[in-house]
C-alpha positions in Angstrom: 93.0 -21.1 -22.5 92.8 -20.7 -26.3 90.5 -22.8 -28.0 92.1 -24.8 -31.1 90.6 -22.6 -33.5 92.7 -19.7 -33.1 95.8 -21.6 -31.3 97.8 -22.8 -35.0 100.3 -24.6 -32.1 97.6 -27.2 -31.6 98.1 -27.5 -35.5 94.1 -26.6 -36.0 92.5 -23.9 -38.4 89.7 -26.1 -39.5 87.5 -28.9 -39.3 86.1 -28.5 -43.0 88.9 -30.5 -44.2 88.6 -33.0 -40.8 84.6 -33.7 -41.5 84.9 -34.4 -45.2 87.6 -37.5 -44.5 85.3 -38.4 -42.2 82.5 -38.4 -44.1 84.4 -40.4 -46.7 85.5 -42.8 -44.7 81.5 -43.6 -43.9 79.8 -46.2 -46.2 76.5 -44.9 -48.1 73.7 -45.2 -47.0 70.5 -45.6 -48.7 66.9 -44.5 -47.2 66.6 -48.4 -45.8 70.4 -48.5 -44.7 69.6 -45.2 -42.7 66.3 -47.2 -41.2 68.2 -49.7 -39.9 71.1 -48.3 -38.5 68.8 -45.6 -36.5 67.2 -48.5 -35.3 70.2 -50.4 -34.3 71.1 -47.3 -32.3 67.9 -46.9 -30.6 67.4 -50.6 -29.4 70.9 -50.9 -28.4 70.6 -47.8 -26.6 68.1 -49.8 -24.1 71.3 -51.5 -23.1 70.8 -54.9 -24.1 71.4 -56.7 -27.4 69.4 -56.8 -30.1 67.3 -59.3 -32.1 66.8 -59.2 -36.3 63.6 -59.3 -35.7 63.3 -55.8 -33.6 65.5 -54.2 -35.9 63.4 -55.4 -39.4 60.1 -54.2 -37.1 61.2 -50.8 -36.6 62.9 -50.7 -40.1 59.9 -52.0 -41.3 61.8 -55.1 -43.4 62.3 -58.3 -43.4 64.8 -59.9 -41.1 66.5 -61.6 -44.0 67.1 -58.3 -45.5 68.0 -57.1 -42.3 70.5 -60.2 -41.8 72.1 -59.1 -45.5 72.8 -55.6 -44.9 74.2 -56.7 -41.2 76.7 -59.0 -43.0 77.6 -56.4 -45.4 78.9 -54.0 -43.5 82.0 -53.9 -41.4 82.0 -53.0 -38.0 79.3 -55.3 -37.0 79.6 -57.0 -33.8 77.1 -60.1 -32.9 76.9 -62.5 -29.9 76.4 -66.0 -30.4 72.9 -66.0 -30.9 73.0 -63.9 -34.0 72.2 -60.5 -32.0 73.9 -57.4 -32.2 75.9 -56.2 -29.5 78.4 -53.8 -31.0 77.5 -51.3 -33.9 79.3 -48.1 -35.6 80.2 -47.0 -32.5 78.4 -48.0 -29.6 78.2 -51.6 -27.6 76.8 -53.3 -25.6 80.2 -54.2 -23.4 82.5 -51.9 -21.9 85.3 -51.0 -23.6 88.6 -50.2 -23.3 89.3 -47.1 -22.7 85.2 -46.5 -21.5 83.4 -43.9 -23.0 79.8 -44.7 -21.1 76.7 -43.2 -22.2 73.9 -43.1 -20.2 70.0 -43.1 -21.7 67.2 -42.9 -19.1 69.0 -44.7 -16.9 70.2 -47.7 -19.0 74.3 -47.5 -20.2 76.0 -48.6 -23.5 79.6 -47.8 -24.7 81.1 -45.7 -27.2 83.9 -46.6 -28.9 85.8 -43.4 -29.0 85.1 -39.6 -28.2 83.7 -38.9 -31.4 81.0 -41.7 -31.0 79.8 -40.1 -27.5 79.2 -37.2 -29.8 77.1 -38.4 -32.8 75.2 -41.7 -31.2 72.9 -39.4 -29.2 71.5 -37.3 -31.7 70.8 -40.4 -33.9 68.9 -42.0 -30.5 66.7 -38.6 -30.3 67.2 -38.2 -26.6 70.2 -36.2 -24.1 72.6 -38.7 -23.1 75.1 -38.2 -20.3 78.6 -38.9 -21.6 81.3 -40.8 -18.8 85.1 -40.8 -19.7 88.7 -40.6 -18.5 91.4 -38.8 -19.4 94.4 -41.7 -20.8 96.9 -39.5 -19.3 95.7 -38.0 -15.6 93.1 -40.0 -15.1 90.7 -37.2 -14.2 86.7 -37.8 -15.1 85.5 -36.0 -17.8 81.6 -35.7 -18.2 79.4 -34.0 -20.5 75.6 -34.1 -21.6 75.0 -34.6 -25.7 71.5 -34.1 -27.8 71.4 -33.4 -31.4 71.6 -29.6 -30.3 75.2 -29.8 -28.9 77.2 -30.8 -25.7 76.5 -28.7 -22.7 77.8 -29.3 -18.6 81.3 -30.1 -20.4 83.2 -30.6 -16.7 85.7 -29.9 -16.7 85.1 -26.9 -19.3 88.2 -26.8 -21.0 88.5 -30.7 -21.7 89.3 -31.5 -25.4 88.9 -34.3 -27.8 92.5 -35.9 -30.1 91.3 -36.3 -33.5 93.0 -38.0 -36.5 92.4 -37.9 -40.4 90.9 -41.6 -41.4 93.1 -43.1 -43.9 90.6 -44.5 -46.0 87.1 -46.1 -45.4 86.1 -47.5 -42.2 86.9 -51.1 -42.0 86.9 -54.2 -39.3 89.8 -52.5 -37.8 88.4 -48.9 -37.0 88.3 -49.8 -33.2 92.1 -50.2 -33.3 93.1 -47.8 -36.6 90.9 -45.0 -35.2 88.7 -44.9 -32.3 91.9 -46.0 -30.2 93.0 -42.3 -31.0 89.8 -40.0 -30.6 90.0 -39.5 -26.8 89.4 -37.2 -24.0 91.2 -35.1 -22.4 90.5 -33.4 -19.1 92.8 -30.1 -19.7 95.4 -29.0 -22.8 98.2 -30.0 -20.7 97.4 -33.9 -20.8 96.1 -33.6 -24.3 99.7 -31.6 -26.1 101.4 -34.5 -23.9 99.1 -37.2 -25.3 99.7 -35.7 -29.2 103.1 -35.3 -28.8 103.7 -38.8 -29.4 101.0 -38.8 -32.1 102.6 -36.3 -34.7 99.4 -36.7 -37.1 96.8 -36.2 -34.4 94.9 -32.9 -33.9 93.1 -31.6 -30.5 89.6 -29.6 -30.9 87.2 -28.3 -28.2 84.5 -30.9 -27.5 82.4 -27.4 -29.3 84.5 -28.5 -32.3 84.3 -32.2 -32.2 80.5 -31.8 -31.9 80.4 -29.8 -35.3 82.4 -32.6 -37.0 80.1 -35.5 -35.1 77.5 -33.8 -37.4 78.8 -35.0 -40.6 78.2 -38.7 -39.1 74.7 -38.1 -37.9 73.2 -36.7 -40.8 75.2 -39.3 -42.5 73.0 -41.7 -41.1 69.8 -39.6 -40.0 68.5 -37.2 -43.0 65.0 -37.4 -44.1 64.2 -40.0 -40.7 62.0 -38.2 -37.9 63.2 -37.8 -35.1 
């Protein structure tokens, strides 16, 4: 198949223009916002949720400051003892449609394609990537490190992608993620966007470029 680079039908010539909405749409981030949010990733990624006080150890704050930026910032989901079980793209609980990722043999949930994409460079280790096409229901799989995505199966599956309409808010599950998906083959993803007039399709190669814009959106100057 063509890839959407070259194929204009798929309506894509570049993800320049798809990467700096993206990037716009994500708050900014200070040194300690960054600290935080890698941390956030990295506990949840042990696939439970998360206390204040692991996240202000590893950021190396307090947990009221920890509690303040937490509060601040939208997409923020915590259980009823204050913990954090949903954050900027990954969970704790499955969601609808799954996207599972799998870290040394514990699993937490992405809340689109994109997230399966960005979350494991953040985390510093390969993550194995679990989803379902919407439309044939055939399994799509994939490994992701901050390097790239490699044992795509199958190899031709492709990721929808839409232009944010302004700055993540409490409703990105439902105004975004609910539209970055997977597809198994470019037949079930030009049926899936034929419906969505403003979507785009890009090879998971694509998608993993853009994914970079949110990890060193969140990740410059930390080690990994």
């Amino acid at each position: 198949m063509t890839t959407p680079q070259v194929n204009e039908e798929l309506g894509v010539t570049s993800i320049e223009p798809l990467g700096d909405a993206i990037k716009a749409a994500m708050p900014t981030l200070d040194e300690t916002d960054q600290r935080v949010a890698t941390a956030i990733y990295r506990l949840m990624s042990l696939g439970e949720p998360v206390g204040l006080a692991a996240i202000a150890d590893v950021a190396g704050i307090t947990v009221d400051e920890v509690n303040s930026k937490l509060d601040s910032w939208p997409g923020v989901f915590r259980d009823k003892q204050g913990r954090v079980v949903g954050f900027w793209g990954q969970a704790i609980a499955k969601l609808d449609p799954e996207y599972r990722l799998v870290i040394d043999g514990s699993t937490t949930y992405a809340w689109c394609a994109l997230d399966t994409l960005f979350v494991p460079g953040i985390i510093g280790k390969p993550v194995r990537v679990e989803a379902t096409d919407p439309i044939s229901g055939q399994h799509v799989s994939l490994v992701v490190d901050r390097e790239g995505a490699r044992e795509v199966n199958p190899a031709g599956a492709l990721v929808s992608m839409v232009v944010p309409d302004g700055p993540f808010g409490y409703d990105v599950i439902e105004s975004f993620c609910h539209r970055v998906l997977f597809f198994a083959s470019e037949e079930t993803g030009t049926k899936w966007i034929a419906e969505q007039p403003d979507a785009k399709l890009l090879s998971v190669e694509q998608a993993f470029e853009l994914s970079r814009a949110l990890t060193d959106r969140i990740t410059p100057g930390i080690a990994q």
